[in-house]
C-alpha positions in Angstrom: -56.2 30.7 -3.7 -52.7 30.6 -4.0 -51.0 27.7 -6.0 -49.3 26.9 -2.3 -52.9 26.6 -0.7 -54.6 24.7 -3.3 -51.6 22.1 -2.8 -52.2 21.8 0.5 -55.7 21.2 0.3 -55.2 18.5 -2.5 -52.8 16.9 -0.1 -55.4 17.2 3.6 -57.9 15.8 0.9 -55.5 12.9 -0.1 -54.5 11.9 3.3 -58.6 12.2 4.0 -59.6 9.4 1.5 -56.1 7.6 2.4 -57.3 6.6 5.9 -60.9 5.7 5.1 -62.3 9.4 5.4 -62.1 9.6 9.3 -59.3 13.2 8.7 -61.6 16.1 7.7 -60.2 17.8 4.3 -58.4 20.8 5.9 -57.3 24.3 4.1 -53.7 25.2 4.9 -53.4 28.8 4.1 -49.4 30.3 3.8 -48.2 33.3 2.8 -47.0 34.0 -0.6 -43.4 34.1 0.5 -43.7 30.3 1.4 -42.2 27.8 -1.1 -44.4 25.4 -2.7 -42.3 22.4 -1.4 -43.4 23.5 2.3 -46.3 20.7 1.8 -44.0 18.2 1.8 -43.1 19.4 5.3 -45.9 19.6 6.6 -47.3 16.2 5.3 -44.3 15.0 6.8 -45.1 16.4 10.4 -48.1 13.4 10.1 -46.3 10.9 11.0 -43.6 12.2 14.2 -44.6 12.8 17.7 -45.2 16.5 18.5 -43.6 19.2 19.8 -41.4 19.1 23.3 -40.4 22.5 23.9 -38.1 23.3 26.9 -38.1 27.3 27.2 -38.3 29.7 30.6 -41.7 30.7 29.5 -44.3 29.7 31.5 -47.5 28.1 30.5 -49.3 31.5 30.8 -47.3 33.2 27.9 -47.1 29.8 25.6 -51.3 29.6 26.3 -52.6 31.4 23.5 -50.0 30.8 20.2 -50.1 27.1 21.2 -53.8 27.1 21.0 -53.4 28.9 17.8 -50.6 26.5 16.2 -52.7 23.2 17.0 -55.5 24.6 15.6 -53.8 25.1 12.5 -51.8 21.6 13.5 -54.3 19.7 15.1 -52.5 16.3 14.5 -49.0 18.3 16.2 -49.0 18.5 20.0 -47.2 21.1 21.4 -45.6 20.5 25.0 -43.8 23.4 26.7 -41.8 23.0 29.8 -40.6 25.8 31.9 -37.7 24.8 33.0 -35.8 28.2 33.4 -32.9 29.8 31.4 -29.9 27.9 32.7 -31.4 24.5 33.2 -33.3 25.2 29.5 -29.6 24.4 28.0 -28.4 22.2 31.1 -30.9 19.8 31.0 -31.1 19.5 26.7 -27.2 19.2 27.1 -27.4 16.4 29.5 -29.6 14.5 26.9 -28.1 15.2 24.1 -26.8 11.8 22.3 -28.6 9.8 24.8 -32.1 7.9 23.8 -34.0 9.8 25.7 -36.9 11.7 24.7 -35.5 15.7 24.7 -36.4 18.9 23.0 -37.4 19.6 19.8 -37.0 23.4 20.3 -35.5 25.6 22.8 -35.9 28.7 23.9 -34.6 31.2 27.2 -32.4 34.2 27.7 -29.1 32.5 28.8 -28.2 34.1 25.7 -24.5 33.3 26.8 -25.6 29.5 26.0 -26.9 30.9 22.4 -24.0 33.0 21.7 -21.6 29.3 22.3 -24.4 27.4 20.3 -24.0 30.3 17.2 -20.2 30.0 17.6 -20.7 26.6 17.5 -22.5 25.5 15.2 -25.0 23.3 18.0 -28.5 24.0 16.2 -30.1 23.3 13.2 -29.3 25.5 10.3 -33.0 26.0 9.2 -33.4 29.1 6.7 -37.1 30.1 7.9 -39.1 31.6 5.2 -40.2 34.2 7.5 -36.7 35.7 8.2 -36.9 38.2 4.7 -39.4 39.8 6.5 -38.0 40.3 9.9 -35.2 43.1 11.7 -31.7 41.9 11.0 -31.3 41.5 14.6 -33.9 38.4 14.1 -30.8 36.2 13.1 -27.6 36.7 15.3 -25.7 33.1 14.3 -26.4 30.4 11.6 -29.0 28.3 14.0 -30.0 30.7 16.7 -32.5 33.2 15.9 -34.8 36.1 18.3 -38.1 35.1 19.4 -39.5 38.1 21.4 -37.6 41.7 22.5 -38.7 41.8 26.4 -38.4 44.9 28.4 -36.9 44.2 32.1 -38.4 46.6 34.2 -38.9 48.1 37.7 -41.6 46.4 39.6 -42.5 48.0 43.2 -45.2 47.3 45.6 -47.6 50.4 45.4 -49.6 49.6 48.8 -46.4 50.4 50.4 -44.4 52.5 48.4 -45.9 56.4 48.1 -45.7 58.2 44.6 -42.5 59.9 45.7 -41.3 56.2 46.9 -41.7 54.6 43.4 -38.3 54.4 41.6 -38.5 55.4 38.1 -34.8 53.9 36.9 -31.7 52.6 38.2 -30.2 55.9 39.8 -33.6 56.7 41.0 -33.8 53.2 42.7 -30.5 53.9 44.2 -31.1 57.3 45.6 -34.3 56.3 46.9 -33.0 53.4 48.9 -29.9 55.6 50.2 -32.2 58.2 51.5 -34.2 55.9 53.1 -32.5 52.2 54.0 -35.2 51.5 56.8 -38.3 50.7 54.1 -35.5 49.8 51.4 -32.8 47.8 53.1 -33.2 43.9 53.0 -36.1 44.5 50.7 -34.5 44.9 47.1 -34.6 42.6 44.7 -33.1 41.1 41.1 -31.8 38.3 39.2 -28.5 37.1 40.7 -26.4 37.1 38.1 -23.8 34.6 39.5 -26.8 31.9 39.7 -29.2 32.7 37.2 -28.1 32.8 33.1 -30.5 35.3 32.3 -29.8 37.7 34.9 -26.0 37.2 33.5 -27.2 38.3 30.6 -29.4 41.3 31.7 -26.7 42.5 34.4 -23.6 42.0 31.9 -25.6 44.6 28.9 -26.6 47.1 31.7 -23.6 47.1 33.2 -21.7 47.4 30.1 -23.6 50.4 29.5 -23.5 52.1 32.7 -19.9 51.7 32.9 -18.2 52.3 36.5 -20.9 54.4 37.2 -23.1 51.7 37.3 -20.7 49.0 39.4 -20.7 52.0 42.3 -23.9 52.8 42.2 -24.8 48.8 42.8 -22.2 48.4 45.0 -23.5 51.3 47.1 -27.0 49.5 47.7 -25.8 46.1 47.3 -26.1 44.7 50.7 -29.9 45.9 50.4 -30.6 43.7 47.8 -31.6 39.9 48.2 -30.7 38.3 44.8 -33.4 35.7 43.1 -33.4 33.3 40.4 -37.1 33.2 38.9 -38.9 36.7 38.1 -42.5 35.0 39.2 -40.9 34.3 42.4 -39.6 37.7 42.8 -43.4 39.5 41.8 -45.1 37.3 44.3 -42.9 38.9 47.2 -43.4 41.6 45.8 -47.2 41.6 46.2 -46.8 40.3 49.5 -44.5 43.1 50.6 -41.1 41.2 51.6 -39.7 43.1 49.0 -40.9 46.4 47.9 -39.3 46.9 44.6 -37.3 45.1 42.0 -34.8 45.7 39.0 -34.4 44.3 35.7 -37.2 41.9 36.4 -38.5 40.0 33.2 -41.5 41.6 31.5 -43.6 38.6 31.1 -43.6 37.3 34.5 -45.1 40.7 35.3 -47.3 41.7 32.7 -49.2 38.9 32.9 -49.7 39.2 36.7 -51.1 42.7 36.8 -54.5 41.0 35.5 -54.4 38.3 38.5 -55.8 38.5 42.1 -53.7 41.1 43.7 -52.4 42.6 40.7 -53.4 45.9 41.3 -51.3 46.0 44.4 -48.2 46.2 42.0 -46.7 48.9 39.4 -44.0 48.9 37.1 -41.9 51.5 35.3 -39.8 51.4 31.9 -36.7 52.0 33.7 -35.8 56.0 32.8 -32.4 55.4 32.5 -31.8 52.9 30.3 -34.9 49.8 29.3 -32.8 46.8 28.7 -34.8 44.2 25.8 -34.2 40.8 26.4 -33.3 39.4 22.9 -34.9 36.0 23.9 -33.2 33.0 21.8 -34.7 30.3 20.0 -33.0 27.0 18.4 -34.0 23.9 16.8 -31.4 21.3 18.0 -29.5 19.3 15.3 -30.9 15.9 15.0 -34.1 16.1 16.9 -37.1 13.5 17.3 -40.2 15.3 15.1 -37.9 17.8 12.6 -40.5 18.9 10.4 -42.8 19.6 13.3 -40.3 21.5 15.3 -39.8 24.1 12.1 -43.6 24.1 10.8 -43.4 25.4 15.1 -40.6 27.5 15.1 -42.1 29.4 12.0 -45.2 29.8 13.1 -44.0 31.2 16.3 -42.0 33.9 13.6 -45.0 34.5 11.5 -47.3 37.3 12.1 -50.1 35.7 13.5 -47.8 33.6 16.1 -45.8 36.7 17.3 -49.4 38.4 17.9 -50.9 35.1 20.0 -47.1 35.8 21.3 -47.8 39.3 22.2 -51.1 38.1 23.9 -49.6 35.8 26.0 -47.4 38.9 27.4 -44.3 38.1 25.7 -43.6 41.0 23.1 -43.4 40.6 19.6 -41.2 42.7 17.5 -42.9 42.0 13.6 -43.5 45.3 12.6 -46.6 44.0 11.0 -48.3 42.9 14.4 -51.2 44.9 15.4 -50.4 46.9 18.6 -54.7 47.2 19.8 -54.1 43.4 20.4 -51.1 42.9 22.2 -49.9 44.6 25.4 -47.0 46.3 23.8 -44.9 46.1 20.8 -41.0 46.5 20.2 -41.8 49.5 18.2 -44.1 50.5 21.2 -41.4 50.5 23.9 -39.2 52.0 21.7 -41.3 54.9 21.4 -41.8 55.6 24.9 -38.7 55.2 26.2 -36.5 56.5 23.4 -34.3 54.8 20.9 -31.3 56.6 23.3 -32.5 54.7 26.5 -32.9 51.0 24.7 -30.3 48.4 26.0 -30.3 45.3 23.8 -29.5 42.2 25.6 -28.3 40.1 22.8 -25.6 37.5 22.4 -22.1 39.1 22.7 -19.4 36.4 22.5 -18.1 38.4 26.0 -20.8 36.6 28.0 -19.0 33.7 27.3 -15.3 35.1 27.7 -16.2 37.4 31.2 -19.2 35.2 32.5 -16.7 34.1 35.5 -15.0 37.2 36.2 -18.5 39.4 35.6 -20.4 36.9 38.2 -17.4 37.5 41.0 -17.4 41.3 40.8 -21.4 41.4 40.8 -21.4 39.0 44.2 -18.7 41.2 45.8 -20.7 44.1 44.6 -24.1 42.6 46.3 -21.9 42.1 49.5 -20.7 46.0 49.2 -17.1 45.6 47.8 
């Protein structure tokens, strides 16, 4: 037993006999790496109030590493809200300085919001043991750190679409749609980027790497394509056929679908021309309610056992130490089958701040066909 473990038994132990023996004694167990004084953290966690997480994860993909945190935690309750990317920082910036009860964590892919955050200095400045043993990438700014790598990918509707139908990438997607606007046109589908923060995000790395290539070749099927704000919404008309396909569509709203009534009726694809990975931020906020719960949290969610309960609630974890027979797929994974070359990072370039305007103009002019 490490001298870290045999602390925090002597401590569950003490606060066992301090209220009258109703708390069980309780082994914590931390990895060597963890500093002795991390008891004193978790002892304080006792006395705040839980968890609030606001985050544009739904309940699905949170399921299985909450289980596994408040079984580790059982006096910390952990409640997610799925609030979507935008309103994720909208809402916490509404509250923020008021009395109200607000997050104690957040996490979403308006990673234009975590790129102003890092710049300015807006979260806590927490040094998570866990970060010496994650990919550099794991820590953009002071305060803002990575919580999953999700692939956006092609979903289609494979009831309607044949084998020769079923795009495999962007430029496939656009010369299948061109050859044949009567089952494409009106039936298209993606994140808007003008009204949805993660599709900003998503759109503004693609695009970047596509150059003007890539503006013509969504201008030239633009006015097929309906734009959405909320993958789940997109997948479920998907599976009922008002659209046939989709691009750049979040990972873990799909993923986790495929298993649910009328899953099999869809199919997704690695996009073959570029597979952008949704660097998917995560911040405590300075000054929050429950402090010591929100980091014993956020470093569980880094550890190796949260980012595999992570990786089994479809999100995907990027540890290099996670064990790829019990997740759906693994950074390294993805990696591998699409090819280092065909990786787009979506991560937190001070541009999506600078050109969010300008970038949302020309992709809603290039929607209309302009």
């Amino acid at each position: 037993m490490t001298r870290l473990r045999q602390l925090a038994a002597a401590t569950a132990i003490a606060s066992a006999s301090f209220t009258g023996g109703v708390a069980l004694a309780q082994e914590l167990e931390f990895p060597d790496y963890y500093p002795e004084t991390y008891t004193d953290m978790v002892e304080a966690s006792r006395g705040e109030g839980g968890v609030v997480v606001y985050s544009n994860m739904a309940e699905n993909n949170w399921g299985p590493v909450v289980e596994g945190f408040e079984a580790k935690f059982p006096w910390i309750d952990v409640q997610t809200l799925d609030l979507g990317s935008g309103n994720v920082h909208s809402r916490w910036e509404a509250e923020a300085g008021s009395n109200s009860r607000s997050a104690d964590l957040l996490v979403s892919g308006a990673n234009d919001r975590w790129a102003d955050y890092g710049i300015n200095g807006r979260m806590m400045a927490y040094d998570s043991p866990e970060f010496d043993h994650l990919p550099d990438f794991a820590k953009p700014y002071e305060g803002v750190s990575v919580l999953s790598t999700d692939p956006l990918v092609i979903v289609y509707n494979a009831a309607i679409l044949s084998e020769d139908q079923r795009p495999t990438g962007f430029s496939s997607l656009v010369e299948l749609a061109k050859a044949d606007p009567s089952t494409f046109d009106g039936r298209l589908t993606t994140y808007d980027a003008a009204r949805n923060a993660f599709g900003l995000a998503a759109w503004y790395y693609v695009l970047q790497e596509k150059g003007e290539e890539g503006w013509e070749q969504l201008s030239s099927i633009g006015p097929m394509i309906r734009g959405e704000t909320s993958g789940g919404a997109m997948n479920e008309k998907i599976t009922t056929g008002e659209y046939v396909a989709g691009y750049n569509i979040s990972g873990i709203t799909i993923f986790p679908r495929l298993d649910q009534a009328g899953g099999e009726i869809l199919g997704f694809a690695f996009p073959d021309d570029g597979t952008p990975l949704m660097m998917r931020g995560m911040g405590i906020p300075e000054n929050v309610a429950n402090p010591n719960s929100a980091k014993l949290f956020f470093d569980y969610l880094l550890s190796q056992e949260g980012q595999t309960l992570l990786g089994k609630g479809g999100v995907v974890p990027y540890r290099d130490d996670v064990p790829a027979d019990e997740v759906r797929y693994t950074y390294q994974e993805i990696v591998d089958e699409v090819g280092e070359e065909s990786i787009i990072r979506v991560g937190f370039d001070e541009g999506l701040i600078d050109d969010a305007a300008p970038f949302a103009q020309k992709f809603t002019e290039a929607l209309s066909g302009n």
